[in-house]
C-alpha positions in Angstrom: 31.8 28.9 -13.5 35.0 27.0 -13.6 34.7 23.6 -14.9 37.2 21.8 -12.8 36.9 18.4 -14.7 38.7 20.0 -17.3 41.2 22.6 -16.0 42.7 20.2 -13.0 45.4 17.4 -14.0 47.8 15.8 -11.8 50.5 19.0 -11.6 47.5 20.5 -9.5 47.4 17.9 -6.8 50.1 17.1 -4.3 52.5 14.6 -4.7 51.7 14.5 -8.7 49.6 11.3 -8.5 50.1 8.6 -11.3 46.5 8.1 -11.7 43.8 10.7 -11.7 40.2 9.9 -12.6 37.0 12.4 -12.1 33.4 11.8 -11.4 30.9 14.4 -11.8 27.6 14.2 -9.9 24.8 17.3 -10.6 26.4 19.5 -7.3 30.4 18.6 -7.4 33.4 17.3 -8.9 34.9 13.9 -7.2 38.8 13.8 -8.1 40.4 10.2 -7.4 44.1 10.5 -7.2 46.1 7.4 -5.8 44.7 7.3 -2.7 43.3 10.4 -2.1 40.2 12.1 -2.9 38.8 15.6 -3.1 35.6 17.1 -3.5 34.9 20.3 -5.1 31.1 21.7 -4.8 29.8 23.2 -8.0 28.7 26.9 -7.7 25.1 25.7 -8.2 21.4 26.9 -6.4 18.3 24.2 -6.5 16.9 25.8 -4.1 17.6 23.2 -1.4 20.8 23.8 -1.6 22.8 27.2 -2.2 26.6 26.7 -3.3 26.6 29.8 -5.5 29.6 31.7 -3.4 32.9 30.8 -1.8 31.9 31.2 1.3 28.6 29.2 1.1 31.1 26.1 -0.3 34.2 26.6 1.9 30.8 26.5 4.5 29.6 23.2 3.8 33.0 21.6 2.7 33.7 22.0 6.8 29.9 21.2 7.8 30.8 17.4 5.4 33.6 16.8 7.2 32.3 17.7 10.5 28.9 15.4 10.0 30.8 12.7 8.0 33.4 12.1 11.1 30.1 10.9 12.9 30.3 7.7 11.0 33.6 7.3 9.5 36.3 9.6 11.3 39.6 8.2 9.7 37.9 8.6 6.3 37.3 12.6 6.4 40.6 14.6 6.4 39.4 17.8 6.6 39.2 20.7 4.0 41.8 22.4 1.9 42.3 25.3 -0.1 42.8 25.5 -4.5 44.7 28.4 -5.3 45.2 30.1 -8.7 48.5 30.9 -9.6 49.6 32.6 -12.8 46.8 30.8 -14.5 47.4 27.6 -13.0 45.5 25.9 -9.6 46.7 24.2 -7.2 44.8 22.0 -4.5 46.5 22.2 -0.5 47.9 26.2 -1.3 46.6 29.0 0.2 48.7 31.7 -1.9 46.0 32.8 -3.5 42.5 31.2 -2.0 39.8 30.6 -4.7 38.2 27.7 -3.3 38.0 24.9 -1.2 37.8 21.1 -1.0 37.0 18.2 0.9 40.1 16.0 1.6 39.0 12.2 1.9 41.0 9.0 2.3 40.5 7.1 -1.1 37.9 3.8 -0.1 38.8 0.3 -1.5 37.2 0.5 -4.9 36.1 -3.6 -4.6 34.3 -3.0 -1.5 32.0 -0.3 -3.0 28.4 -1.2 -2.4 27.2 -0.5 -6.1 30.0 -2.4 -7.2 29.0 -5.4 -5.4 25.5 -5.0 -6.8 26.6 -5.0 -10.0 28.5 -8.6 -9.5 25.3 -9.9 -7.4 27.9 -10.6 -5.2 25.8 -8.4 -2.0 24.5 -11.3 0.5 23.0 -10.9 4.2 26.4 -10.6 5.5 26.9 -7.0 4.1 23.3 -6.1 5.8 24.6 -7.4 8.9 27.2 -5.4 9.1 25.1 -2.1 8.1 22.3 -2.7 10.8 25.1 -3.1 13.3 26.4 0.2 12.9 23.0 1.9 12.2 21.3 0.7 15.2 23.7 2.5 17.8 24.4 5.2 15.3 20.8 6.3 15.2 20.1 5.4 18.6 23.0 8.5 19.8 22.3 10.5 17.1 21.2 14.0 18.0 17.8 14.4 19.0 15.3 17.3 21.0 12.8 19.8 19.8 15.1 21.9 17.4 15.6 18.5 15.8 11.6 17.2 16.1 10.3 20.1 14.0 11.4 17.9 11.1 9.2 15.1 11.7 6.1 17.3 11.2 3.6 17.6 9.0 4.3 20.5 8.0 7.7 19.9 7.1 7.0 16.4 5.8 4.3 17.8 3.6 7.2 20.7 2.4 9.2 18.4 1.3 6.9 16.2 -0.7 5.4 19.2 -2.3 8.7 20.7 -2.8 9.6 17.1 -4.9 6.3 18.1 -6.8 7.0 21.7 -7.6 10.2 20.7 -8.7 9.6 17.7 -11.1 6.2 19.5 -12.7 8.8 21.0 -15.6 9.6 17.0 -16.4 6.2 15.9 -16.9 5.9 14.2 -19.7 9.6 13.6 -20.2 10.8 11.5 -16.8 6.8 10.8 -16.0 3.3 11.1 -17.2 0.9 13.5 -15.9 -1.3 10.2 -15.1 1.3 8.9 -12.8 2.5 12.4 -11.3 -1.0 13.4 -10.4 -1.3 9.8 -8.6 1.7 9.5 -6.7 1.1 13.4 -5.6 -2.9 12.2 -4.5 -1.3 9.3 -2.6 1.3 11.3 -0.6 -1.1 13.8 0.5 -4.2 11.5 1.5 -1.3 9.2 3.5 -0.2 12.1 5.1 -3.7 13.3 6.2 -4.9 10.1 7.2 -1.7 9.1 9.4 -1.3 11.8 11.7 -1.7 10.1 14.4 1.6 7.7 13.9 3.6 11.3 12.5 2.9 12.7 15.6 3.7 9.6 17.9 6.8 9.5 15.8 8.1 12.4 17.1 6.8 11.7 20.9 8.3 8.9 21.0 12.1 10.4 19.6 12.1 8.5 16.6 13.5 12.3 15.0 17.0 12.7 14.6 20.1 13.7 13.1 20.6 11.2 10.8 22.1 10.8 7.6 20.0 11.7 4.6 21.7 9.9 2.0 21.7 6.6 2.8 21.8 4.4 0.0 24.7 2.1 -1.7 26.8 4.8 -3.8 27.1 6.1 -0.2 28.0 2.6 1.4 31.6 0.7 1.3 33.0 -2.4 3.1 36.7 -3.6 3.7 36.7 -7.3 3.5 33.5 -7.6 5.3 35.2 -6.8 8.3 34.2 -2.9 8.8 31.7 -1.0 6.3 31.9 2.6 6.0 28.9 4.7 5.1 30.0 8.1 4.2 29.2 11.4 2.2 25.7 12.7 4.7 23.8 15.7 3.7 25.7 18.3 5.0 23.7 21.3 2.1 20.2 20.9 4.1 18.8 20.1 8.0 15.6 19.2 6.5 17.2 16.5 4.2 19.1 15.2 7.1 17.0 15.4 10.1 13.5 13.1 9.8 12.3 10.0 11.4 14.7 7.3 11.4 12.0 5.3 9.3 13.1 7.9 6.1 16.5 6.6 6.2 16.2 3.4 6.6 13.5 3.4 3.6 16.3 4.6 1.5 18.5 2.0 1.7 15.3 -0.4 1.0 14.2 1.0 -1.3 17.6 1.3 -3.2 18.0 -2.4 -2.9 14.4 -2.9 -4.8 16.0 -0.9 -7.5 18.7 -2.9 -7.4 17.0 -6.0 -8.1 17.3 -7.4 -4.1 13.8 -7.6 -2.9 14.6 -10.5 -0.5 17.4 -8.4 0.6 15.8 -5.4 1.1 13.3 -7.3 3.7 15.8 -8.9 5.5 17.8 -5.1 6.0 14.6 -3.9 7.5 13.4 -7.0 9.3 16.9 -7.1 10.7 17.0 -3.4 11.8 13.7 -3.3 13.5 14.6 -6.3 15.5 17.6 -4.9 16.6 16.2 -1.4 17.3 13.0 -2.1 18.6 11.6 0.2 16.3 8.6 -1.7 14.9 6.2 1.7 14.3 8.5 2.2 11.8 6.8 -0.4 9.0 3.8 2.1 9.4 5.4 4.6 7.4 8.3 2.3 5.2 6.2 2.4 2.2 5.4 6.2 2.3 9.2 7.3 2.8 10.2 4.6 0.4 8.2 6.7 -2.1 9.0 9.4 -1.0 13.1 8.4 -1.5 12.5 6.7 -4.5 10.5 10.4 -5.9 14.0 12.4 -4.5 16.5 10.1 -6.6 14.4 10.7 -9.6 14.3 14.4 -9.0 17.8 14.3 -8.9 18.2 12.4 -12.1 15.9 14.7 -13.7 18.3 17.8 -12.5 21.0 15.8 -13.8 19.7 15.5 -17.2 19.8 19.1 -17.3 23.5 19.4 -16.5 25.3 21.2 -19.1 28.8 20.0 -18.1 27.8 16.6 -18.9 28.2 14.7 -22.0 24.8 14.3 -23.9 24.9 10.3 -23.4 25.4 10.8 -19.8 22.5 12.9 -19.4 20.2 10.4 -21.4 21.5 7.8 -18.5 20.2 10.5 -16.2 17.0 11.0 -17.4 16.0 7.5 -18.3 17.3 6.3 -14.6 14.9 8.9 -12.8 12.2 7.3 -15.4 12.7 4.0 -13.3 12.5 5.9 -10.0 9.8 7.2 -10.8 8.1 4.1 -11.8 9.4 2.8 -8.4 7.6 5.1 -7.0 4.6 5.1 -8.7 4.5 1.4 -7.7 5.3 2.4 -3.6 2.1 4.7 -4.3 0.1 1.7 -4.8 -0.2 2.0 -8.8 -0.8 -0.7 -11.1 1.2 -0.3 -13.9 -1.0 -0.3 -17.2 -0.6 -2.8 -20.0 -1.7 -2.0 -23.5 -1.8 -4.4 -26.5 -2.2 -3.4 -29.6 -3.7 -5.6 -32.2 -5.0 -6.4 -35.6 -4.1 -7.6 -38.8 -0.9 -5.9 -40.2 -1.7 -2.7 -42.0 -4.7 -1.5 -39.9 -2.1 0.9 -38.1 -1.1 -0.9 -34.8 1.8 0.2 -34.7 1.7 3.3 -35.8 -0.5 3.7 -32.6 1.4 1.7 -30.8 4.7 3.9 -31.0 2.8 7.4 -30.8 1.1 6.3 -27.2 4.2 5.1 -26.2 5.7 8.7 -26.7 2.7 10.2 -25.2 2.6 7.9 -22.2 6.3 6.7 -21.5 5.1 3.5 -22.0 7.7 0.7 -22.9 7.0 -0.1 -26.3 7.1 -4.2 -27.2 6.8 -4.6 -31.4 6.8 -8.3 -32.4 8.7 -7.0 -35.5 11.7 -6.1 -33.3 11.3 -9.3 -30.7 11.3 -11.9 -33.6 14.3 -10.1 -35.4 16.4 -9.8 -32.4 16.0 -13.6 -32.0 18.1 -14.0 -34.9 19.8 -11.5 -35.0 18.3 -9.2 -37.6 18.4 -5.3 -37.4 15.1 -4.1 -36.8 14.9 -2.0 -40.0 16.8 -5.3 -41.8 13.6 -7.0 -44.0 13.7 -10.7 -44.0 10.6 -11.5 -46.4 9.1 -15.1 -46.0 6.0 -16.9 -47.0 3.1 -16.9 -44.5 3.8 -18.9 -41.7 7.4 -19.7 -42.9 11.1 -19.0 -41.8 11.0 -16.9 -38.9 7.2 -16.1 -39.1 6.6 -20.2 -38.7 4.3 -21.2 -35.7 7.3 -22.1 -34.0 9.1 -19.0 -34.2 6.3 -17.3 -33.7 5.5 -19.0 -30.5 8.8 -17.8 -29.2 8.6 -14.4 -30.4 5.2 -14.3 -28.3 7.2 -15.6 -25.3 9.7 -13.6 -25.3 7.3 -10.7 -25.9 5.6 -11.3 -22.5 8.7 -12.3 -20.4 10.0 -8.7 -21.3 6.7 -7.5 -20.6 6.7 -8.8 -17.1 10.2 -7.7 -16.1 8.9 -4.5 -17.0 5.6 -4.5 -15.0 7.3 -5.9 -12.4 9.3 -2.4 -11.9 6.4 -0.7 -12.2 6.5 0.9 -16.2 3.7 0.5 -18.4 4.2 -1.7 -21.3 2.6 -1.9 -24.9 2.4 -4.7 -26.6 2.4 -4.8 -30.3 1.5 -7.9 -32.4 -1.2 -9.3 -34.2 -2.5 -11.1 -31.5 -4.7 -13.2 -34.2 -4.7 -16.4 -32.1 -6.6 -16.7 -28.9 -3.8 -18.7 -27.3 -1.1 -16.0 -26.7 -4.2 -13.6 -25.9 -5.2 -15.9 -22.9 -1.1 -16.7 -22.7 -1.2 -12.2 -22.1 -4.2 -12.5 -19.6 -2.6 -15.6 -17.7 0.9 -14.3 -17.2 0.5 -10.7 -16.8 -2.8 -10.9 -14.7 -1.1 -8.6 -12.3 -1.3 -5.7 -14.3 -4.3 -3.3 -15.4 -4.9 -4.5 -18.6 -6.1 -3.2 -22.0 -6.8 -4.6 -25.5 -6.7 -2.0 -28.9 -7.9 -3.9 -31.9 -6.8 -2.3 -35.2 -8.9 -3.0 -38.0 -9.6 -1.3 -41.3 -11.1 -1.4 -44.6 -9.1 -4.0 -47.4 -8.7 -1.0 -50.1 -7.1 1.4 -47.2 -4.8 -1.2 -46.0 -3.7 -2.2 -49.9 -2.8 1.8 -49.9 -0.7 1.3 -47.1 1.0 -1.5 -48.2 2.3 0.4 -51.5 3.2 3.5 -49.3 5.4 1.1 -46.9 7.9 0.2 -49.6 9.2 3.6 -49.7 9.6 3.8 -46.4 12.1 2.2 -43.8 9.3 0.7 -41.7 10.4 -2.3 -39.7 7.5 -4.6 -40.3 7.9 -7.5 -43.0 4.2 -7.7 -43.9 2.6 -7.2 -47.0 -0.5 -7.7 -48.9 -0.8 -11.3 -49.5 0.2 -11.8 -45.8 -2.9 -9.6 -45.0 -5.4 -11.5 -46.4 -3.5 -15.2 -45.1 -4.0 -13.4 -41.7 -7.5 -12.5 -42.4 -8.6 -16.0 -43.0 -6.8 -17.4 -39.6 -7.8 -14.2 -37.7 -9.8 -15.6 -34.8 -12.2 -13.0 -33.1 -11.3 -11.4 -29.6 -14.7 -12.9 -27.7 -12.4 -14.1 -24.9 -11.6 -10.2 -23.6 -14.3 -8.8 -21.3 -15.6 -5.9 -23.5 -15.4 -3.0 -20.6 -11.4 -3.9 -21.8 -11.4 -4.1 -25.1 -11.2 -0.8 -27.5 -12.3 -1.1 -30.9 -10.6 1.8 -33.6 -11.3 1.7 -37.0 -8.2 3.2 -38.6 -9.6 3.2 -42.1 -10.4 7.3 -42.6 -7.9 8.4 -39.8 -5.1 7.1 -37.8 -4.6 10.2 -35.7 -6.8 8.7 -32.6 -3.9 9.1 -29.9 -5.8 11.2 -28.4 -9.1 8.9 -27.9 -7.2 6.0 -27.0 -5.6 8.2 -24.1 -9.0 9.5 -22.8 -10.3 5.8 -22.5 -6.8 4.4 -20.9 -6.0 7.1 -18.6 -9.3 9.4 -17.5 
């Protein structure tokens, strides 16, 4: 396979542009030159899609351009041969054909939609101007019984299950096999209890040929005057055609992502006005799961992608972890949140960290909060008497505020969280219970013997542990340690770490079955 990225430089192209950037995606190379682009489809099978010979790509590089003109004609130029010639290519020469490429009319990089987002620059006026050209768009857009058959069960239950088959290898790395078997329970039971509204879907032509990828990498606008939504599924029917209500979850559901909540009301508030579609919030929530499932699939398949750098496939992976937890959230989870507790020594955080690794949880350690307050490296000790310097009520009042403000945002996107402190004072208990009552809550207390936690203490100093404690501040926190009679015991778990500390597996059974 030839990696274009790194054998293509601006003698291939015509004209010789001056500037010539690439962007690779998990299916093609993206060339930017002046103001020009092309689009070369990797030689790649996922099963939904099959680009794995020339005349597969050369194929769908016409069926893009063909499908793309239904939205933006002026933008899609048309397809164009690379030639190899004496060991160099050459894109737009057919002297010797050895693939092909879409031609595109370069977009105006500051009306990109994601590059709005970014600036939180994106306001109702952008929407506007979406829903106006997606109302009539969808409205003509091709429709019948060869286009129906994709708004059945059956095929809507294929391509859930297909997501399902083909994240199961990423349990455990992108998701946990908690969430996974929830969000799969919840797509299946919707799917059985609703098929009265799939089937009036398609009796009432709500199936068409729409777009398939409709969310803001896909989205541009000149000067708020015209927006062009380009780059369609071309690779798959069944990705494209589906109720309307699929695509129009998309782009909602990308703006939740994205931080616009409000924003993604008012796009579909506006667009079922407009359309008259209002069956459509019937099934916004499934497809918005279902959208939010497909982008982390595809971050998950971009993790994998051996033509990336290593720091762009960690980027991958941990944004299909937030899809994910987007989804899980659309499925009608309640995102878990697990403090951890207890005098320092009893091995709280040495919990703490191995149930985050086994879970996906976001860890939270007051040791790394209260540093990064001022500064300090986590691993950086900054020994002070107890209840002094940056361990004085004060700071440690902050530390626990902070601690649950990061828990929130968080929560709020639907990740579990574990949060790792002492916890010794009722207050920022009740502070926990008060501000993050929206979550499913749980309460570890770490406790163990005096003579095991001395041990531990002596063992610490030869290792780079992050915590500051040591003996003395043990048995200060012992005195002050006020008992945890506030938290309802049905959610409170009690481990005595003094002749093991390998009870991950325990804790899991009581949090998660």
């Amino acid at each position: 396979m030839i990696n274009w990225a790194e054998v293509l430089d601006r003698s291939s192209f015509p004209n010789n542009p001056k500037d010539l950037r690439v962007i690779q995606t998990h299916i093609s190379y993206v060339f930017i030159a002046d103001e020009l682009v092309y689009k070369i489809k990797k030689p790649v099978n996922f099963g939904f899609l099959d680009f794995t010979t020339l005349e597969l790509r050369k194929f769908y590089c016409e069926k893009e351009v063909e499908l793309n003109r239904r939205l933006c004609p002026e933008i899609y130029l048309g397809v164009v041969p690379v030639s190899e010639i004496n060991g160099f290519y050459k894109l737009e020469n057919s002297d010797n054909i050895i693939e092909y490429a879409v031609k595109m009319k370069r977009l105006p990089e500051e009306g990109m939609m994601q590059r709005i987002i970014r600036h939180r620059a994106l306001t109702e006026k952008h929407i506007d101007l979406i829903v106006e050209v997606l109302v009539p768009f969808f409205k003509n857009a091709r429709t019948g019984k060869d286009v129906d058959e994709y708004g059945s069960i059956e095929t809507v239950s294929f391509n859930t299950e297909e997501n399902f088959t083909q994240t199961a290898v990423y349990v455990g790395k992108a998701l946990n096999i908690w969430r996974y078997n929830e969000i799969v329970n919840w797509t299946r039971n919707f799917i059985k209890e609703n098929k009265t509204i799939f089937h009036s879907r398609i009796k009432e032509g709500f199936i068409r040929e729409g777009h398939g990828d409709l969310y803001s990498a896909n989205i541009c606008f000149d000067n708020l005057k015209q927006v062009y939504i380009f780059d369609c599924i071309e690779f798959n029917e069944r990705f494209r055609m589906g109720d309307v209500a699929s695509d129009i979850a998309f782009l909602s559901m990308d703006l939740d992502f994205h931080g616009y909540k409000e924003l993604s009301e008012y796009f579909v508030n506006s667009y079922v006005e407009k359309s008259g579609d209002r069956d459509l919030l019937k099934l916004l929530n499934f497809y918005k799961c279902y959208r939010a499932y497909v982008r982390g699939k595809i971050g998950c398949f971009t993790s994998d992608d051996p033509a990336l750098s290593e720091e762009k496939r960690k980027e991958a992976l941990e944004s299909a972890k937030k899809y994910f937890d987007l989804a899980y959230l659309y499925a009608e989870g309640r995102p878990k949140l697990i403090v951890v507790f207890g005098l320092s020594g009893t091995g709280k955080s040495t919990l703490a960290r191995a149930l985050s690794k086994e879970t996906l949880a976001e860890w939270i350690p007051s040791d790394m909060v209260r540093k990064s307050l001022v500064g300090l490296a986590p691993t950086e000790h900054h020994y002070e008497p107890f209840e002094k310097g940056i361990y004085s009520k004060e700071f440690t009042h902050k530390t626990y505020m902070k601690m649950i403000e990061l828990a929130r945002e968080s929560l709020l996107k639907g990740r579990d969280v574990i949060l790792d402190a002492t916890f010794r004072e009722k207050v920022y208990r009740e502070a926990v219970q008060r501000e993050l009552n929206f979550a499913d809550t749980y309460w570890i207390w770490c406790f163990a013997d005096d003579s095991v936690v001395k041990e531990r203490f002596m063992k610490r100093k030869e290792s780079e542990d992050i915590s500051d404690a040591r003996w003395e501040i043990y048995l200060a926190q012992k005195e002050k340690f006020e008992l945890p009679n506030e938290i309802q015991p049905q959610r409170l778990i009690k481990l005595d770490t003094s002749s093991n500390m390998n009870l991950i597996n325990d804790v899991i059974l009581k949090l998660y079955l």
